[in-house]
C-alpha positions in Angstrom: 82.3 61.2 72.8 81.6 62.3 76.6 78.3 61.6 78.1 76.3 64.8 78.4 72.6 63.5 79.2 71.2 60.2 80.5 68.0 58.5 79.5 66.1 55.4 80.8 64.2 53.0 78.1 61.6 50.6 78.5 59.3 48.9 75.9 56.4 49.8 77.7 55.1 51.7 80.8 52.3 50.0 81.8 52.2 46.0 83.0 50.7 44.4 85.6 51.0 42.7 89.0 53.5 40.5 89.1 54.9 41.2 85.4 58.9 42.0 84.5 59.8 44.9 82.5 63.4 45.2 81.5 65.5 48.9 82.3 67.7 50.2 79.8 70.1 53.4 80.3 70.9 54.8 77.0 72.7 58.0 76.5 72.5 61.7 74.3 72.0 59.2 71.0 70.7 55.7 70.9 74.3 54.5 69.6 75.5 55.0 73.7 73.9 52.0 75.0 74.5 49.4 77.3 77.6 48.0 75.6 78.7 51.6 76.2 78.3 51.8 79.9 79.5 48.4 80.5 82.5 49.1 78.7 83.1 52.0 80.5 86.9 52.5 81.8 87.5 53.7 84.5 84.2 52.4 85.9 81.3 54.3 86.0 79.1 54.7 89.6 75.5 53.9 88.3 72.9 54.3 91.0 69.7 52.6 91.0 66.8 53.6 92.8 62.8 53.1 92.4 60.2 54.7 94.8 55.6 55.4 94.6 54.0 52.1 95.4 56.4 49.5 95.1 59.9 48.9 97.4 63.4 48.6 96.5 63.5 45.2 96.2 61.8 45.4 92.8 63.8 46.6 91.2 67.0 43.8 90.2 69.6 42.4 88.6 69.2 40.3 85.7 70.7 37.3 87.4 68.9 37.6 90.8 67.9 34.3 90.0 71.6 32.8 90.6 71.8 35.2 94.1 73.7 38.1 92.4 72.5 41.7 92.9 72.2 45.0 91.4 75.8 46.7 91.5 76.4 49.9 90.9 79.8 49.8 88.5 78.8 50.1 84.8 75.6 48.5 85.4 73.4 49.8 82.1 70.5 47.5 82.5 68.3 46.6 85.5 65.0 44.6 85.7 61.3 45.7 87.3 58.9 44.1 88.7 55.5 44.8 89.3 55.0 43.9 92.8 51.6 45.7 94.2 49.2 48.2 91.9 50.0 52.0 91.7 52.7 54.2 90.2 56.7 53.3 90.3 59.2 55.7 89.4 62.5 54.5 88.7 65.5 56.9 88.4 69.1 56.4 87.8 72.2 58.8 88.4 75.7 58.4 87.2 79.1 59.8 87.6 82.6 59.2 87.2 84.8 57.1 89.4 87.9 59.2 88.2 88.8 62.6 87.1 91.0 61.8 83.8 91.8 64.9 81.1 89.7 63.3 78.8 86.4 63.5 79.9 83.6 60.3 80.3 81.0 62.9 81.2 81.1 66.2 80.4 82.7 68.5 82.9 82.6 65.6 85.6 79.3 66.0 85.7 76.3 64.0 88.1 74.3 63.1 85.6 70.6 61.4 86.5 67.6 60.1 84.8 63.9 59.1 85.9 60.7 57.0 83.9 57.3 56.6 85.7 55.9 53.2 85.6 52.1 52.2 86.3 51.3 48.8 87.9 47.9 47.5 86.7 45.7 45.2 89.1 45.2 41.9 87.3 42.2 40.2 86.7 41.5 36.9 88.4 38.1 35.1 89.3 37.4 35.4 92.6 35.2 32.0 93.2 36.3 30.1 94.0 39.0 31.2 96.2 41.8 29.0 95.9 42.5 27.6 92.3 45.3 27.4 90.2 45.3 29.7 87.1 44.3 28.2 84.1 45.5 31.3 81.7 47.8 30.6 79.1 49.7 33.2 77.1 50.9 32.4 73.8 52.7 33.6 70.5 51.6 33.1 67.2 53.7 30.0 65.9 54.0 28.7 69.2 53.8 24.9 69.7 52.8 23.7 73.5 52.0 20.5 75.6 49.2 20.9 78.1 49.3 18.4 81.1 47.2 18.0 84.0 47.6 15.4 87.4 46.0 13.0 85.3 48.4 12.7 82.1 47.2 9.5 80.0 43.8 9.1 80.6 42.7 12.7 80.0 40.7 13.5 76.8 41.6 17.4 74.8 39.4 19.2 72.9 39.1 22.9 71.3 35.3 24.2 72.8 34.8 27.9 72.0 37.7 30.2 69.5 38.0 33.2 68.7 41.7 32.3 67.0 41.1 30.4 63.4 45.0 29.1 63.5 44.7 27.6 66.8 44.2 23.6 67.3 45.0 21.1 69.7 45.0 17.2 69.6 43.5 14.7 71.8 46.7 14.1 73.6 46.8 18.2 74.9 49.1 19.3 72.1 48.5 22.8 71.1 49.4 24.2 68.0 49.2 28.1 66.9 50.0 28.9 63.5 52.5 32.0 62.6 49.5 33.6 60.7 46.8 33.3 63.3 45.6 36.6 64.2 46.9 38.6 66.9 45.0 39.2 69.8 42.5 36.0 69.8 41.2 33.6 72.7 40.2 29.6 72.6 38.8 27.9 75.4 40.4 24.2 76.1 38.4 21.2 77.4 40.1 18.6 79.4 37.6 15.5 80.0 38.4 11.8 82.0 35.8 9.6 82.5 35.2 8.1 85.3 32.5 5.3 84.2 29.9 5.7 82.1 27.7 9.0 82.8 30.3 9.9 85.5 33.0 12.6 83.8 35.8 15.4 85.3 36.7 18.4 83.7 38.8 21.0 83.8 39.4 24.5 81.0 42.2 26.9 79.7 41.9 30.2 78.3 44.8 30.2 75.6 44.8 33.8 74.8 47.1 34.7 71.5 49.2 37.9 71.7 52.0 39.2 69.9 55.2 39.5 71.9 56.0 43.2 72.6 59.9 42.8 73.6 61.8 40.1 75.3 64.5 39.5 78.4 67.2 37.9 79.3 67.6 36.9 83.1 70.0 34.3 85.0 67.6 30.9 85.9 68.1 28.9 88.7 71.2 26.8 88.9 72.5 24.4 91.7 74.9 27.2 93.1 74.1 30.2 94.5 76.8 33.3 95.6 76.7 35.0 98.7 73.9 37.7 99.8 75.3 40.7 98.3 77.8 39.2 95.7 77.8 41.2 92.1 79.7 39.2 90.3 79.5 36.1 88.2 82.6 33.6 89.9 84.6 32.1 87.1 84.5 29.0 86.4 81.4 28.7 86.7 78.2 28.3 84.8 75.4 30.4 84.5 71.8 29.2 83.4 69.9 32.0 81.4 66.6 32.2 79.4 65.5 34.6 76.7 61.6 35.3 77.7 58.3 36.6 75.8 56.3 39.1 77.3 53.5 41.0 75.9 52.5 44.8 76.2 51.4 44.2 79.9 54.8 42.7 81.0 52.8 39.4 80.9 55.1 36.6 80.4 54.6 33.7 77.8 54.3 30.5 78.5 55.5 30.0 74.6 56.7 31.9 71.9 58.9 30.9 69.1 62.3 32.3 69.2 65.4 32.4 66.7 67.7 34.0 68.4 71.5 35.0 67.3 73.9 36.7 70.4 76.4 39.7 69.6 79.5 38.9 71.4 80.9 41.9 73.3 84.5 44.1 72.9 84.8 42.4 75.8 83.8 38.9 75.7 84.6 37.0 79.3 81.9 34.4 78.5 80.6 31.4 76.3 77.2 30.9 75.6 76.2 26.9 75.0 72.6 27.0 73.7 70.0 24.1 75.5 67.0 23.6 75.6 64.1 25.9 74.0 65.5 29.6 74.7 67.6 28.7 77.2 71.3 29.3 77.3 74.0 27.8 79.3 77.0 30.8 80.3 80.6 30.0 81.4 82.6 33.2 83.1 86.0 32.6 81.4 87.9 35.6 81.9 87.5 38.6 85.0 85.8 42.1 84.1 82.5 43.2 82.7 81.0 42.2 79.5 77.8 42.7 77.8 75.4 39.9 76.3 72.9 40.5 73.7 70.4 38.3 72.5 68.9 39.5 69.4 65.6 37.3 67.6 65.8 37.4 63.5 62.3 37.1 63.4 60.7 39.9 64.8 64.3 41.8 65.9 63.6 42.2 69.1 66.6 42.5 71.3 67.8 41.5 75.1 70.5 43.1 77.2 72.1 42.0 80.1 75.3 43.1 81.7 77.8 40.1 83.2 80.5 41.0 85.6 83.0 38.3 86.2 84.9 38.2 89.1 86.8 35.7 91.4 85.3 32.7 92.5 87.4 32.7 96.1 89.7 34.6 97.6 92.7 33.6 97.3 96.4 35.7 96.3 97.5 35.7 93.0 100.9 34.2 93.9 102.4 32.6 97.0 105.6 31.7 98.2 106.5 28.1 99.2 105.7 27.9 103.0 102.9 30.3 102.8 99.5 29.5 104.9 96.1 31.1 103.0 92.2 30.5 104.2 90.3 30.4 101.1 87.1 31.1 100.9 84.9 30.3 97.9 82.2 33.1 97.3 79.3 30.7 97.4 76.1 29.2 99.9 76.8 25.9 102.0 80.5 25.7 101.0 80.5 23.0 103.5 79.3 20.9 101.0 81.9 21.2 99.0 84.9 19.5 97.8 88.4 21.7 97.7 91.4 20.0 95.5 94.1 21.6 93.6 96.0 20.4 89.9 98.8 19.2 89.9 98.6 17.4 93.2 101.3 18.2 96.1 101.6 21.8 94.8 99.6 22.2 98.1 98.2 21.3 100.9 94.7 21.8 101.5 92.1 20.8 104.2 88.6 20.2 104.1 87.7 23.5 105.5 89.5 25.5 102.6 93.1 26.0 104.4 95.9 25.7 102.4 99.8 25.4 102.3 101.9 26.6 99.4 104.5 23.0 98.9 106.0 23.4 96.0 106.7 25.7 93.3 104.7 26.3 90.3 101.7 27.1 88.9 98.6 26.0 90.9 95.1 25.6 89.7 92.7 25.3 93.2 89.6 23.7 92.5 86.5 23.9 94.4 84.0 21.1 93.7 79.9 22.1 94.7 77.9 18.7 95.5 76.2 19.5 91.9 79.6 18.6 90.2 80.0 22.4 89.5 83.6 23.7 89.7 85.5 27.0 90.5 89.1 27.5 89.9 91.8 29.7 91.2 95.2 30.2 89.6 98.0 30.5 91.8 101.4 31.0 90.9 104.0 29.7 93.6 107.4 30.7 93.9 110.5 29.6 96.1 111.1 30.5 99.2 114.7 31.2 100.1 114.9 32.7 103.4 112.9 33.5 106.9 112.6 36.0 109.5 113.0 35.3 113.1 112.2 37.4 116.2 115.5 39.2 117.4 117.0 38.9 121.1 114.9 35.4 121.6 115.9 33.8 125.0 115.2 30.5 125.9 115.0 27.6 129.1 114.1 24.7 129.7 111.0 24.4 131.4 107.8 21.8 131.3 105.8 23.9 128.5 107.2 23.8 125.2 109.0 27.0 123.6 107.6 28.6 121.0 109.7 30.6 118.3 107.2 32.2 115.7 109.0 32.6 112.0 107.9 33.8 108.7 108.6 32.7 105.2 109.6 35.1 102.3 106.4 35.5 101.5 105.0 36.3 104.8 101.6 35.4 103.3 99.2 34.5 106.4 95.2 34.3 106.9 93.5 33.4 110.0 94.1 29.7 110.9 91.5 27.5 112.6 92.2 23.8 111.9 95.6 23.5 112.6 96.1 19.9 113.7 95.7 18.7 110.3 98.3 16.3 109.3 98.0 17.4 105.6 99.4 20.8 106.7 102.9 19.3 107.0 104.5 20.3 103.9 108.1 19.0 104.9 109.5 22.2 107.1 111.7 21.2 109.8 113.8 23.1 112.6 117.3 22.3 113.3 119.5 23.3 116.1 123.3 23.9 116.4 125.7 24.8 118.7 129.1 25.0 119.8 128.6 25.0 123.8 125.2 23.6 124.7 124.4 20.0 124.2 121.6 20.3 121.4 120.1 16.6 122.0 118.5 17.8 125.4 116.3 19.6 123.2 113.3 18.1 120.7 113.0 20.7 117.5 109.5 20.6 115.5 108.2 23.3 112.9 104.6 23.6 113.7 101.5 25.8 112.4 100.0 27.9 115.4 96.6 29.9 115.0 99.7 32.7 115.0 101.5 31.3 112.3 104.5 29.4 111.4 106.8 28.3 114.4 109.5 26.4 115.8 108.6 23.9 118.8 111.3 23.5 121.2 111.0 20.8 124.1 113.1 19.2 126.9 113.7 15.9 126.5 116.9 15.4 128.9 118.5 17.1 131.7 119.1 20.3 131.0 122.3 22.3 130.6 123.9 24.1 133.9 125.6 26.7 132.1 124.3 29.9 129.9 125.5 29.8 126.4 124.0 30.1 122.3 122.1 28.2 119.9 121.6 29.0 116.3 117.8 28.0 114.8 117.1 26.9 110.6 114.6 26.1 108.9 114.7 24.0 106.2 112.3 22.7 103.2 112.3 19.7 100.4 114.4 22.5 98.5 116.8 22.8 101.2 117.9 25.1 104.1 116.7 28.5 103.9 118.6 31.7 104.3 118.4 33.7 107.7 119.4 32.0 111.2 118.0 32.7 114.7 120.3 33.5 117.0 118.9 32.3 120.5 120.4 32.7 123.8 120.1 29.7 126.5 119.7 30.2 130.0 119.6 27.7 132.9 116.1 27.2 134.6 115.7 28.0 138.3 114.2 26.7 141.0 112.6 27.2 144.5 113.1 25.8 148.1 109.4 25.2 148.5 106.4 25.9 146.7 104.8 26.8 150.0 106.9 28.8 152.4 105.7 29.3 156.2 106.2 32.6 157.5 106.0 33.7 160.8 106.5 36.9 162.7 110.4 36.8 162.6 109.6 37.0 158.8 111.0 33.6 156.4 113.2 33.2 153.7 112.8 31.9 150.3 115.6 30.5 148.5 116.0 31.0 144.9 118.8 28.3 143.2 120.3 28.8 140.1 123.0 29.9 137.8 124.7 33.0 139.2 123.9 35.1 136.0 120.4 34.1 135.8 119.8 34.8 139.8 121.4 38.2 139.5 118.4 39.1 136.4 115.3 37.9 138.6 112.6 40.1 139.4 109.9 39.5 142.1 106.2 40.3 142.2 104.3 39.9 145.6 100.9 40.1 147.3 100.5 40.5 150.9 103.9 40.6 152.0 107.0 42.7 152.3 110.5 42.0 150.6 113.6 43.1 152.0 117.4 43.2 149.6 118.1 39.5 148.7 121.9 38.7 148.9 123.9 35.5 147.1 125.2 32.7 148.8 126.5 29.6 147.6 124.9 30.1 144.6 121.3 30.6 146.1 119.5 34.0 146.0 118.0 34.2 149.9 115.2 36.7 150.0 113.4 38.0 153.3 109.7 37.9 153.7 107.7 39.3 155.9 104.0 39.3 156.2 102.5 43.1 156.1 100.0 43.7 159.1 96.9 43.0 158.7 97.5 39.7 157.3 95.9 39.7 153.8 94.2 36.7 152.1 96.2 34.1 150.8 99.9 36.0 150.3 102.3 34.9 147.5 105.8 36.0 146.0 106.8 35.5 141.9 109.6 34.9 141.0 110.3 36.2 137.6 113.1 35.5 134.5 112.0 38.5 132.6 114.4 37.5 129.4 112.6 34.2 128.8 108.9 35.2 130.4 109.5 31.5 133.2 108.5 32.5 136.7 107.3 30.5 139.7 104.7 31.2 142.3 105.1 30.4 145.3 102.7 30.9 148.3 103.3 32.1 151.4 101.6 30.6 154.6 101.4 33.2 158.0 102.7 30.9 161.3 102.6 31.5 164.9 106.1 32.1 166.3 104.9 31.7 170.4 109.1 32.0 171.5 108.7 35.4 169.4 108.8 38.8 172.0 109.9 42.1 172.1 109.0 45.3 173.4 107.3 46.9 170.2 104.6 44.1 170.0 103.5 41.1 170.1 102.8 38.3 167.5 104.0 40.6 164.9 101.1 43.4 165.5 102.9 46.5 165.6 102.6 49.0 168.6 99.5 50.6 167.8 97.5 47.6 167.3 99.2 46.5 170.8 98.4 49.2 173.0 94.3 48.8 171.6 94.6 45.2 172.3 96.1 45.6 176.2 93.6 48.4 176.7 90.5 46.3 175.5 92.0 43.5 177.8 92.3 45.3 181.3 89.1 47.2 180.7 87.4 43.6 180.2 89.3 42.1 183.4 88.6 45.3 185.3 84.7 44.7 184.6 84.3 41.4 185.3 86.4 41.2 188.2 83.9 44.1 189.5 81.0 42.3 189.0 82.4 39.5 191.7 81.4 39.2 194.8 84.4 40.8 197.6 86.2 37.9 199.6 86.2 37.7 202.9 88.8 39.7 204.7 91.6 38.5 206.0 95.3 39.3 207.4 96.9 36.9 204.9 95.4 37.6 201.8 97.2 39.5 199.0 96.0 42.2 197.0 95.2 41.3 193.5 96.3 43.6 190.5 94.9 43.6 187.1 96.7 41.9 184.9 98.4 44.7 182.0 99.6 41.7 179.4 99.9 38.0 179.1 103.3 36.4 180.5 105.0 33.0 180.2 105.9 33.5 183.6 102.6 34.9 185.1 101.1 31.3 186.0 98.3 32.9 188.7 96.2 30.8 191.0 93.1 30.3 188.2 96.0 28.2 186.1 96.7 26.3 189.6 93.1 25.9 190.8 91.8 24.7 187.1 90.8 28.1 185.8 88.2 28.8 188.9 90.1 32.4 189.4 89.6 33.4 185.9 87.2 35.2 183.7 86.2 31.8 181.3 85.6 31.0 179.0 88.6 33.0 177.1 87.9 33.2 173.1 91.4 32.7 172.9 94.1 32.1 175.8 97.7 31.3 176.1 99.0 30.1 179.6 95.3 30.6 180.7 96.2 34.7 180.0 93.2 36.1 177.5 94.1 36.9 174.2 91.2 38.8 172.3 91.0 38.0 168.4 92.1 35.3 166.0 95.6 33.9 165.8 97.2 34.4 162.5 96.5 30.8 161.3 94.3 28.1 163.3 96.8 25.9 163.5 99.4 25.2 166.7 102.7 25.5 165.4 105.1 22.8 166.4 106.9 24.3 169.1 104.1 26.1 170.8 103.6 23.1 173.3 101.3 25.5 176.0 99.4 27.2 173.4 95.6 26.1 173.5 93.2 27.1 172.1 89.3 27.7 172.9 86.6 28.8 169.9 83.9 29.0 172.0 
């Protein structure tokens, strides 16, 4: 029959602060109820919403108690509670999750519902201020043991009744007969005294009622799920209660119960009864099911809607090889104990990762401090081959080389801890080949935070020649299908690290295997590269440093078919043998012509601001000097620098040089070069 109207049902509309009312959905007829909507397939979306003088958070799932909230898949019942005074209304909407020919509600309709609540104030004495309440709500037939802080010494007795079927004995045992009438009030005395005249006391008001309708909600249990978890994990167990509660939504702090449960179409659960009207429920199977508790005495019935779902997340099959981070859907896993039956079918750590070993069928366990335990099943099958990156190209170098590879499976999760030694499940990497000496080489299978992976080190001198290598991978079962094909070329090398370069330009020499030279690429910073050529073997590449000299130059050299490269810096020289007529320590002619300009214009001024000589037949005219010679040694070089302007920032062969050399440093065959900071 499709749905066609919704209704919501609650056994009364009026409670008070602080009491729990239970929320059915029911349907057309009351025969659609919540076994109904639970049972739903596909699921139905069930909205829940409350608003008026209350929040959203009152209204809640049955087994909020156990951290798992209100979802909205089939979800027939919900629980209220009365939080602060005024009115509530709580409405629902539903619709389908799929369009099938046969319809779950008619024409694939939205269909909602709404029921106005009133929160009542309670009543409370208001001196003094702060005391505990000494109210006590009871059923008729209800048997219960009063304490206090002073168990043993204190004295009961019945003062003032109302209730003829109510007594209680010295020891604070209180008794209500079924047939005491229905509502009635007794007051309770509690007495200890002290010494003789000297007495404390302290009263209950026991207040008979007859219970109006009853709920069943999740108690507290030493687990909880995540915040925003909806379902129950499997495996685990569940502590409920079946409560009392009057026509105010008051609860009872006893009632007698005999209670029967109706299993559902759908029964993923197994109730163990334990103490009182408690109930102990283990999530057996996955899906939604529906529990009702029903009392033979006064009929009253209790609904509550179970989903069961997965307690961690894990695949429901791996293959051997395979890496997965489980993660079990519960608070302070940390505390918890992960193992799997039969041991070796894999590998786990203490943080949850795991490593498919063997095949078979795998039940993972996780252990709470509590001794509460969630399984997973996992079903794991062989692996018989891998996949390899193509076109991989390899040296030898320092580093190791790392070739990534996948099982069958190609089952990975994000991997954290992976130094663990408990990860090693067996793999290894082997190498062959028919033209490269294999021992040079150490081959490990490894677990990277990328995945699975072949480690390959140098451990000799390496080969001179290019040539192949093929990589496997085998297991306990034995070697996989699928080989890496891998190309080996021989490393290069460098002259020098550092390479000085002066304005003639350097040149770096690159030594290697012919093939591998001819494939290098450069990358540079600061400097100019002219063609390289081959000789001997050796790449020889010019350098030149670009004008102006930029902060610390380098050159790459790059293999770009196996990523190796070196860096090597350049460091600018003085070349003082170094002329020519476009300029002069590598500043090109622009730059020149500033710098002779500046210099005459400075020797012009300061020569004019000198005192003439005497006159005289002998003495020569003096010119200005247009640019710095080797061969220009004037009378201020002869006379100790009395001639000349001084001090010079710079000079060379007492000629000034305005500006900084390119590096402060006197190159080795620059004997007359001096030089003067201040």
């Amino acid at each position: 029959v499709p749905l066609s109207s919704l209704r919501l049902f609650t056994p009364t509309k009026k409670i008070v602060v602080g009491g729990t009312l239970p929320v059915y959905i029911l349907g057309q007829d009351d025969n659609i109820n919540a076994y109904s909507f639970a049972s739903a397939l596909p699921f139905l979306d069930i909205t829940w919403s409350v608003q008026g003088s209350t929040n959203g958070g009152s209204l809640k799932s049955s087994w909020n108690d156990a951290g798992l909230s209100l979802t909205s898949s089939n979800t027939g019942v919900a629980v209220f509670q009365g939080e602060q005074p005024g009115k509530a209304t709580i409405s629902v909407k539903a619709r389908v999750t799929e369009r099938l020919s046969q319809f779950q509600i008619v024409d694939h309709r939205l269909l909602t519902a709404s029921i106005q609540i009133t929160v009542l104030e309670d009543l409370y004495p208001r001196i003094p201020e702060t005391c505990c309440s000494n109210h006590i709500l009871v059923a008729p037939g209800s048997t219960l043991q009063l304490r206090t802080n002073r168990d043993g010494k204190a004295q009961f007795s019945k003062e003032t009744t109302t209730s003829t079927g109510l007594t209680v004995s010295s020891g604070g045992l209180l008794k209500v007969t079924p047939n005491t009438p229905a509502p009635s009030t007794a007051n309770i005395l509690a007495t200890v005294e002290e010494e003789v005249g000297l007495k404390l006391y302290t009263t209950w008001l026991v207040e008979v009622r007859p219970v109006h309708y009853i709920v069943l909600q999740g108690g507290s249990t030493s687990w909880q799920v995540k915040a925003g978890a909806a379902a129950l994990p499997r495996g685990g167990i569940l502590n409920s209660e079946v409560s009392c509660f009057d026509a105010l939504g008051r609860k009872f702090q006893a009632c007698p119960l005999d209670l029967k449960s109706r299993p559902s179409r759908f029964d993923l659960t197994k109730l163990m009864p334990t103490a009182g009207n408690s109930y102990n429920i283990s999530a057996v199977g996955n899906g939604y099911t529906v529990l009702r508790m029903e009392d033979k005495t006064t009929g009253l019935s209790a609904w509550g809607v179970l989903q069961v779902g997965e307690a961690m997340t894990a695949p429901v099959s791996m293959s051997v090889g395979d890496v997965i981070q489980l993660n079990a859907h519960l608070q302070n896993t940390q505390q918890g104990v992960w193992s799997v039956e039969p041991a070796g079918h894999v590998a786990l750590t203490n943080n949850g990762l795991a490593v498919a070993k063997r095949t078979g069928l795998a039940k993972i366990k996780f252990t709470t401090k509590q001794g509460d335990s969630f399984v997973r099943e996992v079903n794991i099958g062989k692996a018989t081959s891998v996949t390899f990156p193509s076109d991989t190209v390899i040296t030898c170098k320092e580093e190791p080389t790392l070739i990534p590879f996948q099982f069958q499976g190609g089952v990975y999760s994000g991997v954290v801890d992976t130094d663990s030694p408990s990860l090693n499940f067996g793999a290894k990497c082997s190498l062959s080949s028919d033209t490269i000496d294999v021992a040079a080489f150490n081959v490990d299978a490894v677990l990277t935070p990328s995945g699975w992976a072949c480690k390959l080190s140098c451990n000799g001198p390496a080969d001179d020649l290019p040539g192949s290598l093929s990589l496997s991978v085998m297991t306990s079962e034995g070697v996989l299908d699928s080989k890496a094909n891998i190309e080996y070329v021989p490393p290069f090398s460098v002259s020098s690290p550092v390479l000085e370069v002066g304005p003639r330009g350097g040149q770096l020499i690159v030594t290697g295997h012919v093939d591998v030279l001819t494939g290098l690429t450069t990358e540079k910073h600061g400097v100019h590269l002219e063609s390289w050529w081959l000789e001997d073997s050796q790449l020889i590449l010019p350098v030149y440093i670009i004008s102006p000299v930029t902060s610390q130059p380098w050159v790459k050299i790059v293999n770009p078919s196996t990523g190796d490269s070196i860096k090597v810096t350049i460091q600018p020289v003085i070349d003082s043998s170094y002329r020519d007529n476009s300029g002069f320590l590598g500043l090109d002619s622009k730059t020149m012509i500033t710098v002779i300009v500046c210099v005459s214009a400075a020797v012009y001024v300061l020569k004019g601001a000198k005192p003439a000589p005497a006159p005289g037949p002998t003495a020569p005219s003096s010119a200005p000097a247009a640019s710095p010679s080797r061969s220009s040694t004037g009378g201020a070089a002869e006379n100790g620098g009395a001639g000349s302007p001084a001090p010079y920032l710079w000079s060379v062969d007492n000629s000034p040089i305005y500006g900084s050399p390119l590096v402060k440093r006197s190159p080795t065959n620059a004997r007359n070069l001096t030089y003067s900071y201040s």
